[in-house]
Backbone bond lengths (Angstrom), bond angles and torsions (degrees), N, CA, C in turn:
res aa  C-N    CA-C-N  psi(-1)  N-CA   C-N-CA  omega(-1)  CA-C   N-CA-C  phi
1 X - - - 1.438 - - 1.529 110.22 -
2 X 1.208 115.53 -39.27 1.473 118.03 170.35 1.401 130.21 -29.82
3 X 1.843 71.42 -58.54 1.958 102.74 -162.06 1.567 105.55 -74.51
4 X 1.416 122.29 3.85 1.393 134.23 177.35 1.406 110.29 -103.58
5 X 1.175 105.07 -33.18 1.837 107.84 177.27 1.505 113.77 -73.86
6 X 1.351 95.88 -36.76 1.869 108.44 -175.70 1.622 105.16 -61.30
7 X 1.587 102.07 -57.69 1.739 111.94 176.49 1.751 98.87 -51.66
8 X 1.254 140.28 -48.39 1.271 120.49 -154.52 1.417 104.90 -88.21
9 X 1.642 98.27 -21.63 2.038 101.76 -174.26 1.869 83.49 -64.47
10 X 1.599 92.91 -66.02 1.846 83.55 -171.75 1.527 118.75 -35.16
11 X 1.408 129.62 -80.06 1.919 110.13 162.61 0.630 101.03 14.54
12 X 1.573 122.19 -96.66 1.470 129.54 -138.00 1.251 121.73 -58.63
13 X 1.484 109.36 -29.69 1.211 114.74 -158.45 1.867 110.89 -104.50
14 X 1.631 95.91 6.36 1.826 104.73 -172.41 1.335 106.97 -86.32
15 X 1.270 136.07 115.99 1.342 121.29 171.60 1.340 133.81 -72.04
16 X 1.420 101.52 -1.79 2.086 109.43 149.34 1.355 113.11 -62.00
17 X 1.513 118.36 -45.37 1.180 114.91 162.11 1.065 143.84 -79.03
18 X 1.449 136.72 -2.93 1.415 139.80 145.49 1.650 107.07 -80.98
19 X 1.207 127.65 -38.46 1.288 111.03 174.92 1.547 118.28 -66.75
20 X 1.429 130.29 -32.52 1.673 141.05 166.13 1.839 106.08 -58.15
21 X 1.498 124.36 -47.08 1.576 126.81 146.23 1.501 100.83 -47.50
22 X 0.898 158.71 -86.18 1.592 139.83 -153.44 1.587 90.48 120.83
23 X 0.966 118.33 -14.74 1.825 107.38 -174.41 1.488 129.87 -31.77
24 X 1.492 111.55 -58.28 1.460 127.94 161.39 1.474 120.42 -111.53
25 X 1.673 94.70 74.92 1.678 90.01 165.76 1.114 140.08 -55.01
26 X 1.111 122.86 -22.99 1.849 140.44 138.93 1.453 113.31 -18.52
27 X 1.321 124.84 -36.91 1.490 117.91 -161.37 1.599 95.14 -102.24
28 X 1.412 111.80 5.32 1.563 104.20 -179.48 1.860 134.30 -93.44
29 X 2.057 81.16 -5.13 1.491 115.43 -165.75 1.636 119.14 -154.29
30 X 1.717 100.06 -171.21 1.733 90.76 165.63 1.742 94.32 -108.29
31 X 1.290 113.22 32.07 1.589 107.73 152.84 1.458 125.68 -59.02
32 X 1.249 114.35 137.33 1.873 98.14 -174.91 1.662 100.23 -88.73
33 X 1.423 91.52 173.26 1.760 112.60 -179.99 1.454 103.89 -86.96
34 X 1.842 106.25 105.48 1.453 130.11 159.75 1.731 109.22 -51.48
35 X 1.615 109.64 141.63 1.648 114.16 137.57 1.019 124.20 10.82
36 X 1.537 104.14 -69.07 1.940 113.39 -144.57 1.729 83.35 -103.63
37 X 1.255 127.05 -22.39 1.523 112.65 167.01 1.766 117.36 -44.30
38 X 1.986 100.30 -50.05 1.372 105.74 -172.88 1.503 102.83 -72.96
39 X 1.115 126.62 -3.21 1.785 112.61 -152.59 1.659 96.66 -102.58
40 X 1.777 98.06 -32.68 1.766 113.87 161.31 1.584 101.99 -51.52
41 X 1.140 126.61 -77.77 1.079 125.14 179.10 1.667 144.14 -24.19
42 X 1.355 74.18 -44.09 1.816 84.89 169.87 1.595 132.53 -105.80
43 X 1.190 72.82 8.23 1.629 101.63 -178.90 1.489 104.32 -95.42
44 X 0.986 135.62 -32.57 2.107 150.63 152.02 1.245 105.31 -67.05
45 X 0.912 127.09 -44.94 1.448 140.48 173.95 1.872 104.71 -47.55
46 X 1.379 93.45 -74.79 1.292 99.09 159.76 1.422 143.09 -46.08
47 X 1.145 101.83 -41.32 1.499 91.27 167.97 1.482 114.26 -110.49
48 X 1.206 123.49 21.99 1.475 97.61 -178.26 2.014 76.10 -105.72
49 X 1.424 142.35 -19.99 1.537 128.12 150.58 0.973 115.56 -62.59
50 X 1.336 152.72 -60.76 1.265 121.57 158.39 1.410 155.35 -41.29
51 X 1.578 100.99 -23.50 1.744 116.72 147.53 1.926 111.75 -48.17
52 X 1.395 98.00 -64.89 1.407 105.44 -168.97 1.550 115.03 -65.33
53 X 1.373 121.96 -40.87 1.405 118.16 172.09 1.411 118.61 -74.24
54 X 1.482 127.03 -13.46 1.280 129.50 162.08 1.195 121.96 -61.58
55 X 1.011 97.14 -68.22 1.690 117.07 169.76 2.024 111.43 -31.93
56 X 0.928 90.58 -51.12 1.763 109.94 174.15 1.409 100.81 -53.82
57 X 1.206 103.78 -59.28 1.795 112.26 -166.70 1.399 104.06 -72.79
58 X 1.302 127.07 -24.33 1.566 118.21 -171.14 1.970 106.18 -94.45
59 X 1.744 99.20 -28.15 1.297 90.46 170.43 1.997 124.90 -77.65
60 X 1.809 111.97 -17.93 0.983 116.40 156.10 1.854 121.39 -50.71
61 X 1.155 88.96 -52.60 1.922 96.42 167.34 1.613 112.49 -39.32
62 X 1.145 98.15 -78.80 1.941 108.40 178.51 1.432 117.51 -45.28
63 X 1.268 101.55 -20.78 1.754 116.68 -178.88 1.796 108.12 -90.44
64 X 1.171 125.61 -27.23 1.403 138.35 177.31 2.034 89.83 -89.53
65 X 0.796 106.20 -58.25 1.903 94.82 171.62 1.288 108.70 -57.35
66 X 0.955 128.39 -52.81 1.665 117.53 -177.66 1.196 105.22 -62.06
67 X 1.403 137.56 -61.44 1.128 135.29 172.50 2.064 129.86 -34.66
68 X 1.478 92.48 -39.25 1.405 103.09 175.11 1.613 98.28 -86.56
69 X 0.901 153.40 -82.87 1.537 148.16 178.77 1.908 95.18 -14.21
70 X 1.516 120.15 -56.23 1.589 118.18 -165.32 1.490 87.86 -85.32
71 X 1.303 150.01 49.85 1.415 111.66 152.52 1.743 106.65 -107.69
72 X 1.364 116.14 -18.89 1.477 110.32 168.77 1.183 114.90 86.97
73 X 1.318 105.52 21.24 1.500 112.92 -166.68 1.383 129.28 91.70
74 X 1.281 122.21 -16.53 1.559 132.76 169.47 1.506 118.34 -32.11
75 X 0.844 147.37 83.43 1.626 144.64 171.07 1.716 111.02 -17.37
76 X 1.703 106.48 -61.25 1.174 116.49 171.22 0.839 118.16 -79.71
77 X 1.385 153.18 15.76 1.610 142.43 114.26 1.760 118.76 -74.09
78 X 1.260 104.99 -26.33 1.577 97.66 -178.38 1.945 88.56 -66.94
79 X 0.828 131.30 -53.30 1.667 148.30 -153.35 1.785 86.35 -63.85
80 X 0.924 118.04 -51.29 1.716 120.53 -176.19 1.481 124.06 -74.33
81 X 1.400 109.99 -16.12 1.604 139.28 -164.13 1.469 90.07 -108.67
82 X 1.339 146.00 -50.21 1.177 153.50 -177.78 1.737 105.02 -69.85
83 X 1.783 117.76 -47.26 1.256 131.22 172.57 2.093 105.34 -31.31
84 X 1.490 78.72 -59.51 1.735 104.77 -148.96 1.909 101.02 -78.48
85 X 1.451 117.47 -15.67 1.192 141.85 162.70 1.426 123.16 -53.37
86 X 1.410 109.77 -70.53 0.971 145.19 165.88 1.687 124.25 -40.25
87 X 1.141 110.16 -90.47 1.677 125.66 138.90 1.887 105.95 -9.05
88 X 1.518 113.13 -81.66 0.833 107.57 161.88 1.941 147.79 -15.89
89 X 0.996 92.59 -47.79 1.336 125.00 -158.94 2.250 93.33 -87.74
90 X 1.376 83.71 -71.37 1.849 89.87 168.71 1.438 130.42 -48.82
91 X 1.624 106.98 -22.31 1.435 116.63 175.46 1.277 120.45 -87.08
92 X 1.067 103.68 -32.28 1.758 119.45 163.94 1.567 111.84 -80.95
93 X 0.977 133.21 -10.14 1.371 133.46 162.56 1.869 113.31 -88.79
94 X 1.200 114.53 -29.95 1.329 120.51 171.72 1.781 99.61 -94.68
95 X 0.952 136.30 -6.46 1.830 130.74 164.14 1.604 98.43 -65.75
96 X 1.156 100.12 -59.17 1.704 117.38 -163.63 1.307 116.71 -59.97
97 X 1.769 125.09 -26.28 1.094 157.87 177.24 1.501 97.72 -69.88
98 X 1.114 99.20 -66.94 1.469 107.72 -160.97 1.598 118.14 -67.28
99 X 1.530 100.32 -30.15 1.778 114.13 177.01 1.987 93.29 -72.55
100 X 0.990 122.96 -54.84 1.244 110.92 169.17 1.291 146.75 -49.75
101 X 1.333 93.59 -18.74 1.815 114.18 -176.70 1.627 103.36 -94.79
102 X 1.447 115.90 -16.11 1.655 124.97 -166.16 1.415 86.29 -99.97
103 X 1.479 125.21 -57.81 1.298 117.08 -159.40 1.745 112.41 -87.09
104 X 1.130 105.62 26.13 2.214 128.36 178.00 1.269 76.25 -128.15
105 X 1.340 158.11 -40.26 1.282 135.92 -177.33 1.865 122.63 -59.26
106 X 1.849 74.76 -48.84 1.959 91.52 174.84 1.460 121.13 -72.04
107 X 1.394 120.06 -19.54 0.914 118.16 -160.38 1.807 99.03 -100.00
108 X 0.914 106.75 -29.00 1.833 107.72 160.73 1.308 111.95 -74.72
109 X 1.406 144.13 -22.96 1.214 138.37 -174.82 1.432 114.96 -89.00
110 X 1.128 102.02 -21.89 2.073 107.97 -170.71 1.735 86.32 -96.94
């Protein structure tokens, strides 16, 4: 699983491979960097952080369920399991917010 993340981080990060994507046609010449180059840009930008901070926030979730299933009845673990739930839950509602508010940003600007 590693050795799959490394290969796809690498992709991303090869500039044979963003220049073969078309992403920064700029890097192919002494053409300058258009608008819709930056609006590409932040638009990957965008979601490959919103992939990663989701992901965070949904495994915090599963981690506040595990936690509430293991407290055994404890008040002060149900209360800490509910904390970490909770939290959870609001951060992923402000990710989702926020990918929407970026991508109503892009979509008026292009």
């Amino acid at each position: 699983m590693y050795m799959a993340l490394i290969e796809i981080i690498h992709y991303l990060i090869t500039p044979k491979a963003v220049n073969a994507a078309g992403i920064f046609s700029w890097l192919n010449g002494p053409n300058p960097a258009t608008a819709s180059d930056l609006i590409i840009f932040v638009n990957i930008v965008k979601n490959i952080a919103i992939g990663a901070v989701g992901a965070i926030a949904v495994s915090m979730f599963f981690w506040g369920i595990f936690k509430l299933f293991m407290s055994g009845g404890d008040q002060n673990k149900v209360t800490e399991a509910r904390k970490i739930i909770i939290a959870s839950l609001v951060g992923l509602s402000i990710i989702i917010a926020s990918g929407f508010i970026i991508s109503t940003f892009i979509s008026i600007t292009s």
